[in-house]
Backbone bond lengths (Angstrom), bond angles and torsions (degrees), N, CA, C in turn:
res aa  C-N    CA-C-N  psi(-1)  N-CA   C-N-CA  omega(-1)  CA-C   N-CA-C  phi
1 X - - - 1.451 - - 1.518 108.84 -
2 X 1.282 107.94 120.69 1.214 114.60 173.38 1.633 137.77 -78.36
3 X 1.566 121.11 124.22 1.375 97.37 -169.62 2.239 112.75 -126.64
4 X 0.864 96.44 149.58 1.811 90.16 -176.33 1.689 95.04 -122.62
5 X 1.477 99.74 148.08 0.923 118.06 172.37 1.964 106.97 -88.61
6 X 1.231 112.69 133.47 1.786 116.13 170.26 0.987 100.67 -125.50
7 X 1.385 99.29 154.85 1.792 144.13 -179.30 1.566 103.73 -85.76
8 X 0.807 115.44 90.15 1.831 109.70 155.60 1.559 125.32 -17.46
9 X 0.719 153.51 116.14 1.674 152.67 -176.00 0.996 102.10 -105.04
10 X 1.661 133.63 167.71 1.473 131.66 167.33 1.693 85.35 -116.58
11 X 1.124 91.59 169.51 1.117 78.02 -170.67 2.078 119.72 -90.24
12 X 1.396 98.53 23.64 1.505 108.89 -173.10 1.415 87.23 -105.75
13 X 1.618 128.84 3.33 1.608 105.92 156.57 1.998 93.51 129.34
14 X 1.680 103.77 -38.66 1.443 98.70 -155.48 1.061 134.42 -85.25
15 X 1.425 176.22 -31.45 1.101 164.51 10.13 1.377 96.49 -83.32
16 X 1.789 78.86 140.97 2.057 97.21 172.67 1.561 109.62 -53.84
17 X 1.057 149.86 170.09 1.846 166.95 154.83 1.595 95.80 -128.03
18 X 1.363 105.51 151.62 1.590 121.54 129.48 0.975 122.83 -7.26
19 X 1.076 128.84 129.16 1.894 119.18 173.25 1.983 86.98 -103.31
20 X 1.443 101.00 164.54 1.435 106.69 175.02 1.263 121.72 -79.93
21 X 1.775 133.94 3.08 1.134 135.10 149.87 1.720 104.90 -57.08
22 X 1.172 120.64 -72.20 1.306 134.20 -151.85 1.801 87.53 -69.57
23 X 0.885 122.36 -52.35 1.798 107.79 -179.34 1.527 104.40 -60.42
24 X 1.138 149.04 -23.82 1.207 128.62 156.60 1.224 119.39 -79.80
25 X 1.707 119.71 -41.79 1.502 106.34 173.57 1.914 120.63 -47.29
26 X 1.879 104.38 -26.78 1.385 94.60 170.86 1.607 103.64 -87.00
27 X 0.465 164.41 -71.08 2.203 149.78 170.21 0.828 121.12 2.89
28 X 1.537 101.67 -48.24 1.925 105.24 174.09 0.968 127.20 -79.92
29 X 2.159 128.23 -4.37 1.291 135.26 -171.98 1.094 97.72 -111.51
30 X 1.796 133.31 -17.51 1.402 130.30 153.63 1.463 111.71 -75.55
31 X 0.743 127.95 -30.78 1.689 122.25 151.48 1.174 130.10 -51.68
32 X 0.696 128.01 -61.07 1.587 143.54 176.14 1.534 99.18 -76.05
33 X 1.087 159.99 -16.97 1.332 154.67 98.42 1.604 120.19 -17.26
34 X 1.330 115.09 -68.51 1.216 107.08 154.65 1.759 144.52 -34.51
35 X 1.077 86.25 -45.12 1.744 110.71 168.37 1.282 127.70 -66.58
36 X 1.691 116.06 -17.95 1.347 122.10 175.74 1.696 100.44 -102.30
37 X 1.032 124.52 -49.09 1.411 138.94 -153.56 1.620 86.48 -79.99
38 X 1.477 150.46 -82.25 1.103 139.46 -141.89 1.760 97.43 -58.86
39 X 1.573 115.02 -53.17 1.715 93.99 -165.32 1.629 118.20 -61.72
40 X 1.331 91.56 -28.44 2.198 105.87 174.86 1.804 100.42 -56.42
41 X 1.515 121.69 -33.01 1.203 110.24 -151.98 2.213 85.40 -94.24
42 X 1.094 101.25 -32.52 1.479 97.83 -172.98 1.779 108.85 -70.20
43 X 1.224 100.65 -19.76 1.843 102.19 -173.24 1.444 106.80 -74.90
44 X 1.601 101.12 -32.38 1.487 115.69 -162.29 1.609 95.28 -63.69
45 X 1.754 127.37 -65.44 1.077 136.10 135.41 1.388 113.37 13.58
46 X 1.201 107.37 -96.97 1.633 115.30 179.90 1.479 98.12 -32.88
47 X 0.934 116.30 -63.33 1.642 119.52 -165.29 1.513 118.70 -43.73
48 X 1.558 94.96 -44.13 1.585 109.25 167.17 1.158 131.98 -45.16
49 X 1.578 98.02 -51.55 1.881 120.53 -175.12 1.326 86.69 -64.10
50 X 1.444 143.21 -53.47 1.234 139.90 -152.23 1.759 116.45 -76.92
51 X 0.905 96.22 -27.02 1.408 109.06 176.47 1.516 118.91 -93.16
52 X 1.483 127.20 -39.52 1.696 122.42 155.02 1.888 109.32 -76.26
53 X 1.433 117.13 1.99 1.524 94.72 151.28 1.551 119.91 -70.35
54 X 1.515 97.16 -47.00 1.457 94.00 -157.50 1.515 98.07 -74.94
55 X 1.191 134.06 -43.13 1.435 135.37 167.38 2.003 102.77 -18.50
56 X 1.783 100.61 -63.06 1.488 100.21 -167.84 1.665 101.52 -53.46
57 X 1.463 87.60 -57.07 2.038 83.96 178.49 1.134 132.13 -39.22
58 X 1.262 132.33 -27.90 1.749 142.51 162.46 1.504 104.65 -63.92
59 X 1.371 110.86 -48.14 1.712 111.80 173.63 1.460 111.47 -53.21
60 X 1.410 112.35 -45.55 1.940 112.41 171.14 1.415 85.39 -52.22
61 X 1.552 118.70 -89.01 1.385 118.81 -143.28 1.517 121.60 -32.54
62 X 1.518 113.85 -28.10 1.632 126.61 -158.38 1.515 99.28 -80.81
63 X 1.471 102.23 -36.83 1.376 121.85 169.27 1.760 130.06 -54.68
64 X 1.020 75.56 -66.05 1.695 91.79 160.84 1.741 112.28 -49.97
65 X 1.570 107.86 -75.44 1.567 93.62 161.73 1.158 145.95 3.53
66 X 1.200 100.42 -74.45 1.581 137.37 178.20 1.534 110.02 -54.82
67 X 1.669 106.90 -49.53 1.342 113.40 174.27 2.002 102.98 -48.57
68 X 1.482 103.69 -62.50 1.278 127.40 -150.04 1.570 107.39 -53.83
69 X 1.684 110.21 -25.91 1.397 125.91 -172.27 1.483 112.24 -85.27
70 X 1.283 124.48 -46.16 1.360 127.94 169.94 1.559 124.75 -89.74
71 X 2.000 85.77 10.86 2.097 82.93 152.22 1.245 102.37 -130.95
72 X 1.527 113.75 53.13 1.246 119.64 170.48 1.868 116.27 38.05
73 X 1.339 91.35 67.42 1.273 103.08 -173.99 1.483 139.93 44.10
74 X 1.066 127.64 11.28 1.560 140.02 84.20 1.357 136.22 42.04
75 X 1.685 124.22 60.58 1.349 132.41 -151.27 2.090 93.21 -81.16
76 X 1.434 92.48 128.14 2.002 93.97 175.73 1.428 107.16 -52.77
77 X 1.563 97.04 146.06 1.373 100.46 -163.89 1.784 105.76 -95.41
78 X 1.166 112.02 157.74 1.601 108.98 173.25 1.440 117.82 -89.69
79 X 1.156 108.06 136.36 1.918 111.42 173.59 1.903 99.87 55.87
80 X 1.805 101.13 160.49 1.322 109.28 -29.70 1.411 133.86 -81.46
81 X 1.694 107.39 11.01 1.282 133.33 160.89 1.808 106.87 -59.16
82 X 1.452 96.99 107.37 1.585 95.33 -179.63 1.752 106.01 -62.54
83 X 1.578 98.61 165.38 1.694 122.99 -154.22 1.757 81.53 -59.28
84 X 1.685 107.18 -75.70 1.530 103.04 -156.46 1.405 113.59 -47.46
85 X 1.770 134.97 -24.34 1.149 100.99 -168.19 1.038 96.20 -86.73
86 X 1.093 149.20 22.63 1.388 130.50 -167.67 1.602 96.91 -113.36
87 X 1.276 122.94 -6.48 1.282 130.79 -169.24 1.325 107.30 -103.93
88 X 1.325 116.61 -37.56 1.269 127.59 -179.23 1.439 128.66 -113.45
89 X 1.323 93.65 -6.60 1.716 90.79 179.85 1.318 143.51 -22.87
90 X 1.902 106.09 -45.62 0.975 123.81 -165.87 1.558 109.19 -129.69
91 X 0.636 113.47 32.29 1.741 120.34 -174.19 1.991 116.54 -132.91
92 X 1.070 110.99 101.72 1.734 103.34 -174.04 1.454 105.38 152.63
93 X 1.487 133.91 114.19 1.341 113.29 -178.03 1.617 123.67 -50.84
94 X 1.496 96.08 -39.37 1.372 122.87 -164.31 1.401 126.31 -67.79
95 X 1.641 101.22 -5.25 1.679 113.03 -160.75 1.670 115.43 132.80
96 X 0.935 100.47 172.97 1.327 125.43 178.80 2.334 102.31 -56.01
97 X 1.351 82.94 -69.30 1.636 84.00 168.71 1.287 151.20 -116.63
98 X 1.225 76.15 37.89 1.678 106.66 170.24 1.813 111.35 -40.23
99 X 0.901 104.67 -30.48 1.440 98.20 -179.68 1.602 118.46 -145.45
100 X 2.046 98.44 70.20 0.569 121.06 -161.95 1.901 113.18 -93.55
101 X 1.126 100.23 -36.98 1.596 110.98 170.58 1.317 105.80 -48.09
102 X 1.567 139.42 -33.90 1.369 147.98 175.53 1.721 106.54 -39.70
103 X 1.381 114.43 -57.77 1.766 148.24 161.40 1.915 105.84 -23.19
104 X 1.341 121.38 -43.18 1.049 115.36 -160.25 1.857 102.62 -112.51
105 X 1.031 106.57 157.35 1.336 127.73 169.59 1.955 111.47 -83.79
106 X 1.193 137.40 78.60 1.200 126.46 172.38 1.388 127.85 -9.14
107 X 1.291 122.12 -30.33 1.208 123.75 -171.06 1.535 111.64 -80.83
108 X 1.638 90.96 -64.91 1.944 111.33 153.52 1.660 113.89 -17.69
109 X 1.324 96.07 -71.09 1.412 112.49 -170.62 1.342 115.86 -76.62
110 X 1.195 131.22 46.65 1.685 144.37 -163.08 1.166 87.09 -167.91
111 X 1.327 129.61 -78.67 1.660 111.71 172.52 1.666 144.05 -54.07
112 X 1.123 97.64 -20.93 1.262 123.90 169.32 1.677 134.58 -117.58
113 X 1.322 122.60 41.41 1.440 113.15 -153.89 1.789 111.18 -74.44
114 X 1.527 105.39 17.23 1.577 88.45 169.24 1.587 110.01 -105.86
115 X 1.221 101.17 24.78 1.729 112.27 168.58 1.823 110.41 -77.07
116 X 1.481 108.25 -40.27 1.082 124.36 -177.89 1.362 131.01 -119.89
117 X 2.000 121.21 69.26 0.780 163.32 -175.59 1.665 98.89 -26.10
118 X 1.411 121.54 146.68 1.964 98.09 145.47 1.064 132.41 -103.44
119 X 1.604 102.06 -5.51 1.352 119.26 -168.56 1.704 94.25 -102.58
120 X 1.511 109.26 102.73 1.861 108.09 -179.19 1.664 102.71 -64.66
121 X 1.433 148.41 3.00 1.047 119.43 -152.45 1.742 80.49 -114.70
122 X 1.156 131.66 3.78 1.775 131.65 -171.50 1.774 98.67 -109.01
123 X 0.820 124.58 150.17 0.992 144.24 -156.20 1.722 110.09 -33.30
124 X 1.795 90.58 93.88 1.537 110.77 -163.77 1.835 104.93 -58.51
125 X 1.141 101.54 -24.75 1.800 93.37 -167.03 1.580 115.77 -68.09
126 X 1.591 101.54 -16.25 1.779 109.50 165.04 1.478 126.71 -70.47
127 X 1.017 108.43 -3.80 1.485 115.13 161.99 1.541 135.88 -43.96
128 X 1.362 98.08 -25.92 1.063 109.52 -178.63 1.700 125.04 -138.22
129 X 1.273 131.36 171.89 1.735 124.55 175.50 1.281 97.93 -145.03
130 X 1.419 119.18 12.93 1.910 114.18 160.37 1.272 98.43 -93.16
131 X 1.751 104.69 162.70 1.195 116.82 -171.50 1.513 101.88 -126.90
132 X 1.257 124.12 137.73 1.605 108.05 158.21 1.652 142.86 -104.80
133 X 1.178 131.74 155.69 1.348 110.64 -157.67 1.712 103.56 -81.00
134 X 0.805 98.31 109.96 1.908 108.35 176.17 1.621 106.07 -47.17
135 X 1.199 132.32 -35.79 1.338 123.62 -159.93 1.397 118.12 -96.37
136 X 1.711 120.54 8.73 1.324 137.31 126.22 1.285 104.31 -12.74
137 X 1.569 132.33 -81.36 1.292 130.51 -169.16 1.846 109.96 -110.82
138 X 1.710 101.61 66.90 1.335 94.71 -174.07 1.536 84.84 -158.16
139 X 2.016 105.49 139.02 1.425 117.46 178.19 1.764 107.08 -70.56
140 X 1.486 114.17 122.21 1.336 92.08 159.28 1.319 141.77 -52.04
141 X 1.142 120.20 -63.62 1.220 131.13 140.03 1.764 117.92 14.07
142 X 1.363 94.31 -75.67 1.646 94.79 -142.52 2.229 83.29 -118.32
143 X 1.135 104.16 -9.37 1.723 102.13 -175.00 1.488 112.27 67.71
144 X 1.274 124.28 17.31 1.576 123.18 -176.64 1.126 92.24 -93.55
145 X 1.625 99.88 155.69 1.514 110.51 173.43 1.157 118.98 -98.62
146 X 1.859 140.65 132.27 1.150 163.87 174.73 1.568 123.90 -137.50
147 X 1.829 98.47 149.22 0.867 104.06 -159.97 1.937 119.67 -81.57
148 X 1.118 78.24 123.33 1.846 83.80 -175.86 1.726 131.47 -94.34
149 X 1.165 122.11 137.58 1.092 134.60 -177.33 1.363 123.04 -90.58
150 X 1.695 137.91 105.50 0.745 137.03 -165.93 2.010 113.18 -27.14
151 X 1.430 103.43 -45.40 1.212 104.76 -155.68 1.495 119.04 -90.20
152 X 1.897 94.86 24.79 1.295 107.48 -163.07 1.700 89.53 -86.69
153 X 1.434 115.79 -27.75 1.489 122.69 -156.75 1.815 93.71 -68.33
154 X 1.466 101.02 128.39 1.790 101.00 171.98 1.268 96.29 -96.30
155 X 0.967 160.41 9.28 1.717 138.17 173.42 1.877 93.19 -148.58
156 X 1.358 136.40 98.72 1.102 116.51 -158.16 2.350 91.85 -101.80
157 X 1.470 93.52 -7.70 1.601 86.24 176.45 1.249 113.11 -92.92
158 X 1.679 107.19 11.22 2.050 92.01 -179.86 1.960 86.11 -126.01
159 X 1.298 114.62 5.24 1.181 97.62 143.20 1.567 165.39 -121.03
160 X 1.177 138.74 160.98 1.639 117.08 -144.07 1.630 95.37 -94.44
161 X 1.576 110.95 160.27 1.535 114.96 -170.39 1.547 87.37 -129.20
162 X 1.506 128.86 -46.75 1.087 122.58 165.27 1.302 127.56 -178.97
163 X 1.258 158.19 -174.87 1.614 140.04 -156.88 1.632 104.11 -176.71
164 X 1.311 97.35 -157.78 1.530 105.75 -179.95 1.707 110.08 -94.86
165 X 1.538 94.09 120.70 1.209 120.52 -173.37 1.635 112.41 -36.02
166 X 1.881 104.59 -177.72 1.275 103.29 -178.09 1.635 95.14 -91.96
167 X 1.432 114.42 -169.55 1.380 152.24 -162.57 2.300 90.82 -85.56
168 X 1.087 120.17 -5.73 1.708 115.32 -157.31 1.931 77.34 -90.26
169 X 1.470 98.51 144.10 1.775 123.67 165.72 1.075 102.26 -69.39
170 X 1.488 117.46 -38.87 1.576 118.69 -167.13 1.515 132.61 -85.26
171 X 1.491 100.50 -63.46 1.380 120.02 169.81 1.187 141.15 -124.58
172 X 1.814 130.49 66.46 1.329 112.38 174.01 1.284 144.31 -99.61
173 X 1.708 94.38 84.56 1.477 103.43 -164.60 1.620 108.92 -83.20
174 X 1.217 116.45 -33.00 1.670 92.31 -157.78 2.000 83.85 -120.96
175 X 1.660 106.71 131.22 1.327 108.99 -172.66 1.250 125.65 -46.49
176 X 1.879 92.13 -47.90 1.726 103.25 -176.62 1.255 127.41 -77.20
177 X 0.947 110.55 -21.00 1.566 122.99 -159.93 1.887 98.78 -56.07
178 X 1.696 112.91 -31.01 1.614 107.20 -162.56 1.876 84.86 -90.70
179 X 1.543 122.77 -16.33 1.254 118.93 -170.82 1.453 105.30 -70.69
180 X 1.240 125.96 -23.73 1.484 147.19 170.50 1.782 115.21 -39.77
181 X 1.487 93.48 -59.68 1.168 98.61 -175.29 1.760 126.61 -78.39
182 X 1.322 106.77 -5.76 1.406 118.48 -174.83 1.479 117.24 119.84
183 X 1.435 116.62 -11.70 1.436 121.68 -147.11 1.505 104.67 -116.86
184 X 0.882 128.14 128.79 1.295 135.67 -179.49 1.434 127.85 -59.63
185 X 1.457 118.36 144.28 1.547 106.41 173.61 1.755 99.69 -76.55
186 X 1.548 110.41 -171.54 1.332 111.80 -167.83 1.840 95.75 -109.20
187 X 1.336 100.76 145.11 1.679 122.03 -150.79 1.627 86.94 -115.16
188 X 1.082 138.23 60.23 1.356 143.34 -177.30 1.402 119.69 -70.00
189 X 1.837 126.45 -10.60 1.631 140.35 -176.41 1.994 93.33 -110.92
190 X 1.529 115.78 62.79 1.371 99.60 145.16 1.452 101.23 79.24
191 X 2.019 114.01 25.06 1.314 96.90 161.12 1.250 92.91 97.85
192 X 1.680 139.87 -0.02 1.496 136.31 176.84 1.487 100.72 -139.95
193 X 1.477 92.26 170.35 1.883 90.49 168.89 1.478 81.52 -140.23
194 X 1.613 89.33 162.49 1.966 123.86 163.71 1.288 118.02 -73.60
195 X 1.340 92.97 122.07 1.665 97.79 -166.45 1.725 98.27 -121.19
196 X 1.717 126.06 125.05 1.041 123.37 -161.97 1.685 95.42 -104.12
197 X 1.487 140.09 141.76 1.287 135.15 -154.27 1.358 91.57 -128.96
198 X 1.695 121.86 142.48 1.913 115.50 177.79 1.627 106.55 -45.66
199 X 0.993 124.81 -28.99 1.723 112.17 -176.19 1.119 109.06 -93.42
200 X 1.371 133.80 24.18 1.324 125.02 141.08 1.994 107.56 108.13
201 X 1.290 96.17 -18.97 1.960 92.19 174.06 1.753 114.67 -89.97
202 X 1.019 91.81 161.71 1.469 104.00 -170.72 1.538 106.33 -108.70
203 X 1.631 123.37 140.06 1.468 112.99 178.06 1.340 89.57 -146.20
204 X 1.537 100.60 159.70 1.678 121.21 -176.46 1.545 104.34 -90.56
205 X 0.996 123.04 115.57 1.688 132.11 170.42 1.294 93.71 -110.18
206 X 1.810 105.80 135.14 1.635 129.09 141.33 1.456 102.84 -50.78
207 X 1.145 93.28 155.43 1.809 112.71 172.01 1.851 108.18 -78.88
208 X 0.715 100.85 -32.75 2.022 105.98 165.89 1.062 102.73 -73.42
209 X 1.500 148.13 -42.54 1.415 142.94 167.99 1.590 112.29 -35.33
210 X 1.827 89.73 -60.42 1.739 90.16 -178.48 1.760 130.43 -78.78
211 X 1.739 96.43 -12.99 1.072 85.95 167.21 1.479 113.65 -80.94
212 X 1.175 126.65 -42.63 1.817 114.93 -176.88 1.269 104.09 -34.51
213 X 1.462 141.02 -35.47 1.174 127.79 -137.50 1.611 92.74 -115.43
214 X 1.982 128.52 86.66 0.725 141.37 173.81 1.937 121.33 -49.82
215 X 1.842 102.48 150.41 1.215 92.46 -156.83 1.863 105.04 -104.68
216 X 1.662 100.74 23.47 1.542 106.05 143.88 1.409 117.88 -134.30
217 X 1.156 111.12 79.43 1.537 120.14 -172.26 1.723 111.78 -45.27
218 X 1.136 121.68 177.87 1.491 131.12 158.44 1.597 109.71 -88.27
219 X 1.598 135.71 133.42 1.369 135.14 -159.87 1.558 99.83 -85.95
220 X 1.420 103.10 142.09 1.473 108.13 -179.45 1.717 107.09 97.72
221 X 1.354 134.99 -2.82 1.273 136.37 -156.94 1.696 96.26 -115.14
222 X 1.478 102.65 154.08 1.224 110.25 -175.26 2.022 106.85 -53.75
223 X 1.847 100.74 -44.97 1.429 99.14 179.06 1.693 108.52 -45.17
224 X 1.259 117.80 -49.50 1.234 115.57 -174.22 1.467 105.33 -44.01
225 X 1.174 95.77 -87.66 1.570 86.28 -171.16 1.646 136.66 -40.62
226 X 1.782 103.96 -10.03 1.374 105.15 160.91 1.673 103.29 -67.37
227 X 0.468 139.91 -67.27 1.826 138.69 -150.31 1.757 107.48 -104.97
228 X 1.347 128.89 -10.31 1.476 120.92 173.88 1.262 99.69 -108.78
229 X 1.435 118.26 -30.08 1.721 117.15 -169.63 1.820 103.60 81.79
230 X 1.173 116.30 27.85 1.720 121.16 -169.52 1.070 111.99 -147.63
């Protein structure tokens, strides 16, 4: 059975069109379509960035590990040997930074791509936009630096190992150091940042979270043990 598709005629010869009601009534349902779907598709996004940070951050942490095991437990020391090589020095078939994209925060590293060089031999400290907490291997007390033993840390899930860097183009090596001054690190997941903890999980802190939590605490205090592990 045969079938054809026909054209409507008017009967003055012309083919029907759109009238200009109905071409705007469709504009306004691609609009209003538009209007739901782009912020759902950008959150989804967000969600993404937020979820391959903390992913990369477990890649530090595993890293770090690794460091911590073949210096006989042995937390990397801060300054003036920067954090990553000391984390990575020796681990990567490919080199030293072979697994260097791990280092950056996606979000960071989209806003900033001269953090993350391609050429490793130009200004190596852009490699990265995590920061680590320096006072891992630092006396409260007295702020000197010593050498620390993983198993010195008594609460290793309420304390931080390292997260999303500060707000500096240049250098954000040590987390606290910009928390010091009043100023926040940069909260790039929706108003929070990734915060990597010695036992290995990752949690979203507000930037008011981290500032309450001063970067010379009183000893014995919960702050302490965020940032001394004591």
């Amino acid at each position: 059975m045969k079938t054809s598709c026909r054209i409507r005629i008017r009967a003055d010869g012309f083919c029907r069109g759109f009238t200009l009601v109905e071409l705007l009534v469709v504009i306004a349902i691609i609009g209003i379509l538009a209007a739901i779907i782009i912020p759902t598709v950008g959150k989804v996004r967000e969600t993404a960035y937020a979820a391959q940070c903390a992913s990369n951050l477990r890649q530090v942490f595993n890293l770090y590990m690794l460091s911590v095991q073949d210096n006989r437990g042995r937390i990397p020391p801060d300054g003036p040997t920067q954090w990553i090589d000391a984390v990575v020095q020796d681990y990567g078939a490919a080199g030293k930074y072979e697994l260097r994209a791990a280092f950056g925060c996606p979000v960071q590293i989209r806003l900033k791509p001269l953090m993350v060089k391609n050429d490793i031999e130009v200004n190596k400290r852009a490699h990265r936009t995590y920061s680590i907490n320096r006072d891992l291997t630092r006396e409260l007390a007295t702020n000197q630096r010593v050498a620390r033993d993983y198993n010195h840390f008594q609460a290793p899930s309420r304390t931080v190992c390292a997260g999303d860097g500060n707000d500096s183009d240049n250098d954000p090596t040590y987390y606290n150091a910009l928390i010091g001054t009043g100023k926040p690190p940069e909260t790039p997941h929706n108003g929070k940042a990734n915060i990597l903890y010695l036992d290995g999980h990752v949690a979203a802190l507000t930037d008011q979270t981290l500032l309450n939590v001063p970067n010379r605490p009183t000893p014995g205090t919960p702050q302490a043990m965020f940032w001394f592990g004591e």
